[in-house]
N, C-alpha and C positions, 0 to 999 in steps of 0.2 A: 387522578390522571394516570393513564397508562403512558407506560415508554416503548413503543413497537420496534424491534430491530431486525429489519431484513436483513438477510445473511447473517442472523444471532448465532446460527452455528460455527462460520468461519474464522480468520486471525483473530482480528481486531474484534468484530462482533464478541465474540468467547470473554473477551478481557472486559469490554462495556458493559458487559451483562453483569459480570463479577462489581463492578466498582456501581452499577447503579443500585443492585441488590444490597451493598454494604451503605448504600441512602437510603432505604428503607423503600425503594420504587416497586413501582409493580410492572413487572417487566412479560414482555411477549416476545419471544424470539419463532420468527416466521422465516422459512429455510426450506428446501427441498432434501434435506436430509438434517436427522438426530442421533446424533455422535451419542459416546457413553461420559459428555463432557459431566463434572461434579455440577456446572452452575445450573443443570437441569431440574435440578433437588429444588430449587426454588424459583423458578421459572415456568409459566403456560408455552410448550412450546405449541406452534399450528403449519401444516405442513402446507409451504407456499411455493408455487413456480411462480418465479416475478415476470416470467416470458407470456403469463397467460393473463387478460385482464378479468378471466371472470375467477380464476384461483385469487388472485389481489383481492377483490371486490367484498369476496365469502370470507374475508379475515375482520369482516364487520368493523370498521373504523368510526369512530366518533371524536365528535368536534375538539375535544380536550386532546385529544392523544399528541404525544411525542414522539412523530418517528424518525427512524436512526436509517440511510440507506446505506448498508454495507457490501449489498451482495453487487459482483463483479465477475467478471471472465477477467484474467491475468494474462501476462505474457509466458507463463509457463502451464502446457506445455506449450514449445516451438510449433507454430503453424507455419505453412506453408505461405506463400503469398496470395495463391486465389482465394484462400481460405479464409483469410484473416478477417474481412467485412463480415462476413456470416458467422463468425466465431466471435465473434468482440459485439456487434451490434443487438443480439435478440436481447441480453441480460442488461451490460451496460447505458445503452440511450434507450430502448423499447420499455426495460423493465423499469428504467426510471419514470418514464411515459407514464406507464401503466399505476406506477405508485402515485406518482402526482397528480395523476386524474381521478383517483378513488379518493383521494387524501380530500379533492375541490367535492365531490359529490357529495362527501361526510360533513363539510364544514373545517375538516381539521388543516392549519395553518404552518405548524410548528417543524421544520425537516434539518436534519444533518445530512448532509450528503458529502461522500469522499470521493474527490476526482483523480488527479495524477499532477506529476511535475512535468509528464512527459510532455503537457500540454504546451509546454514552452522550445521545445525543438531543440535548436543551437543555441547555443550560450551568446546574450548580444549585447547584454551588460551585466557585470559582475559586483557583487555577488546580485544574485535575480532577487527582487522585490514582485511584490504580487503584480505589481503595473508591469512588469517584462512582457516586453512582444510574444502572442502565442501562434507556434507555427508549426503542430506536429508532425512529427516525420513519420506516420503509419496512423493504421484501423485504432490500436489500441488508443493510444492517447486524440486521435482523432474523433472516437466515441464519447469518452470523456468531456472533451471540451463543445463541444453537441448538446450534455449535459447543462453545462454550465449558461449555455445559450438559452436553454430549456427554464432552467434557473433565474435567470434574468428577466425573462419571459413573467414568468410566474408571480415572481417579486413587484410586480409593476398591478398585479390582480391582490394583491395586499397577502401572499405567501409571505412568512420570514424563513430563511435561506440561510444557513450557514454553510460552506465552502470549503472541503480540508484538499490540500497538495501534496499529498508526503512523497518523499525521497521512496529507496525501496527499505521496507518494513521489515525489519527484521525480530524473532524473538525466539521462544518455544515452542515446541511445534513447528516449524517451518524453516525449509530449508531453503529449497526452489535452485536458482541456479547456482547457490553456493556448495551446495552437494559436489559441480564437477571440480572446483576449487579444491575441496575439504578431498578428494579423493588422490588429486593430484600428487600434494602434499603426506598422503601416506603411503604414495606407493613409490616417494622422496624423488620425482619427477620435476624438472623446470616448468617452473609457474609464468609463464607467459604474460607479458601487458601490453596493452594497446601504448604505443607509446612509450615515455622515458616511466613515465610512472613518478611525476613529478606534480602532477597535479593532484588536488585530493579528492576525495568519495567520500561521500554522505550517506547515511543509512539514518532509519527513525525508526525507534523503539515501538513496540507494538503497544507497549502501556504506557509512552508517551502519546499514542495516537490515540488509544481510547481515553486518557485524560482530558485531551484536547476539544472531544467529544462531547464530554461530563461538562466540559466548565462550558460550552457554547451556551449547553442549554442552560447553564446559571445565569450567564452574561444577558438571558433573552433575546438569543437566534439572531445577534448581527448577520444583515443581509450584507455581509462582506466573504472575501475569499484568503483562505490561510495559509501559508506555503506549511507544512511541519520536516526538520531535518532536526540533525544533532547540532552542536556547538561546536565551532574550530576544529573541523575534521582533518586527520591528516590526511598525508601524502598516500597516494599508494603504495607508493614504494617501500612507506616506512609500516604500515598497515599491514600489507600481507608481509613484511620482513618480519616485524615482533610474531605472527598467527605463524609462520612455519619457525621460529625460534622456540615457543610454546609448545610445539607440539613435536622436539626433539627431528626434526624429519632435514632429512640432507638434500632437501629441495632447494634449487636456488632462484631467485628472479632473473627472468629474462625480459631487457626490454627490446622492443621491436620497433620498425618504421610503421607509425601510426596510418600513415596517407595508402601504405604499402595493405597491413592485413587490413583496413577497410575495404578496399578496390577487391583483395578475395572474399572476403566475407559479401560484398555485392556478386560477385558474382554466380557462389554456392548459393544464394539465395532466388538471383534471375536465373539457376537450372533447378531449383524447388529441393535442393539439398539444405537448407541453412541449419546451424547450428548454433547462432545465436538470432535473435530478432533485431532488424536496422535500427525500429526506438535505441537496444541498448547500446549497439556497438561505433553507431557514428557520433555519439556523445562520449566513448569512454577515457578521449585523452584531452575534454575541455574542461576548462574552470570551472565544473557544473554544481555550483555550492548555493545553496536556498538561503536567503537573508531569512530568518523566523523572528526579529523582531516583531513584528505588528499581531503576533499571537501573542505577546508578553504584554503590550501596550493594551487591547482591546481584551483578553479573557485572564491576562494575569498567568496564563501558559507559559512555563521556561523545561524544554527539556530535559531530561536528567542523566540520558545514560551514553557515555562514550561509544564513538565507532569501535574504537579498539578493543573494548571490554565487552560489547555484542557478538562481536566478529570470534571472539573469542569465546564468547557460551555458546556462541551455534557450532562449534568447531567441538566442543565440549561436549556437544549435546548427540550430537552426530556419532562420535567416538563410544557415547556410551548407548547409542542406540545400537550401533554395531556390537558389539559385546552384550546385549539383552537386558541392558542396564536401563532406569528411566532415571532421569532429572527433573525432579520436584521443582515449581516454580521459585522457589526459596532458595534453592541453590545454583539458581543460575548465575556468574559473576556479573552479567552486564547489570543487574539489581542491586 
């Protein structure tokens, strides 16, 4: 049996490919580009745009295979708002399209697919179990759950479907919008919150998400859906307090009227200046905490790594990339 993973080049992909290689799998990471990553050494990579169906098609799938669908458009970089449909759409729903219909031609059954949390909107009951009302507030997470529709769809044609949710992903390699954090913070600037900064933020390790992954396919492809987030995440306040305590900087927190910078951040957005996307900023001062129990109950998945101790190797990692420095995945603290 092969294990196919679109976007094997990317976060999570990169870490799967590592943890299925160390099960003895035979692994295909299919990608529109090949990095100088080490898990290459033992990997077929095949050069895929998942936007095209006849590039899917020519990646030759057979009825055993296992595939992993990782590749995405993100919310960084900030698009525009006319943009955002045609930016989130060809890779997210089209390219999942495209996988799912070569996967029925080949016979093959078997899919991971990774959606978003955003799919749930506003916070409508707390903490969110996977039943939570889904009501996206943009393209991104709007595409996603499109997916998931897709998915459902599918599951009913004897597809098995497993479903991940993750919080935002944080790990090595990757910074995304916490660069303008991690920048603020050394140049000992007031760190700004949406809000008192009393509620907390959830982040999910990128090798708890490729775990999460690993054990699906052990479990045998529950056609169910998985929130993944950390454990008892704190406060904001107290989050970014310890991350500019750690990094010596006379930064201090500012809280703000939440109701106040949303209404601007609407409106540098309605004149096509945004600086953040509406997904993250009309959620940043609710209870927005992912219940992950039912990944514990159905694949035996428990988390492992603290917001505070991620928040803190990306902060780490950031500081010695600025200096020319690299960070071994062995020395990351959140590990």
């Amino acid at each position: 049996m092969r294990h196919i993973i679109f976007g094997g080049d990317g976060f999570v992909g990169r870490h799967l490919a590592l943890k299925l290689i160390a099960d003895g799998k035979d692994v295909i990471v299919a990608d529109i580009v090949k990095s100088d990553l080490p898990h290459y050494r033992n990997v077929a990579f095949v050069h895929c745009d998942v936007t095209d169906p006849a590039a899917v098609a020519k990646l030759g799938m057979k009825a055993d295979d296992m595939v992993y669908n990782l590749s995405a458009k993100m919310l960084s970089p900030i698009q525009v708002r006319a943009k955002r449909h045609d930016f989130f759409y060809p890779v997210n729903y089209h390219g999942t399209v495209n996988i799912i219909e070569a996967m029925d031609k080949a016979g093959a059954s078997k899919l991971v697919h990774f959606t978003t949390d955003m799919i749930y909107g506003h916070t409508v009951t707390y903490p969110m179990t996977e039943d939570h009302p889904v009501s996206p507030l943009g393209e991104y997470g709007q595409s996603k759950l499109d997916t998931e529709v897709l998915a459902a769809e599918w599951r009913k044609r004897g597809m098995r479907i497993s479903l991940f949710r993750p919080r935002l992903i944080i790990g090595p390699g990757r910074l995304g919008i916490l660069e303008k954090l991690f920048k603020l913070i050394d140049m000992n600037l007031p760190v700004p919150m949406i809000g008192s900064g009393k509620n907390p933020y959830q982040f999910i390790s990128v090798f708890d998400c490729a775990e999460a992954a690993r054990l699906a396919y052990e479990a045998g492809l529950p056609n169910e859906a998985y929130n993944l987030g950390s454990l008892n995440p704190p406060p904001v306040r107290k989050l970014l307090g310890d991350l500019v305590k750690h990094a010596g900087s006379r930064s201090f927190l500012l809280p703000t009227p939440g109701w106040a910078v949303k209404r601007t951040l609407d409106l540098l957005d309605a004149v096509n200046m945004p600086i953040m996307d509406p997904e993250q900023y009309l959620i940043a001062d609710e209870m927005c905490v992912l219940d992950v129990s039912k990944g514990e109950r159905d694949l035996g998945w428990v988390p492992q790594y603290r917001d505070e101790d991620m928040l803190i190797a990306a902060y780490d990692e950031y500081r010695a990339k600025k200096a020319g420095q690299s960070l071994g995945a062995h020395q990351i603290a959140a590990e």
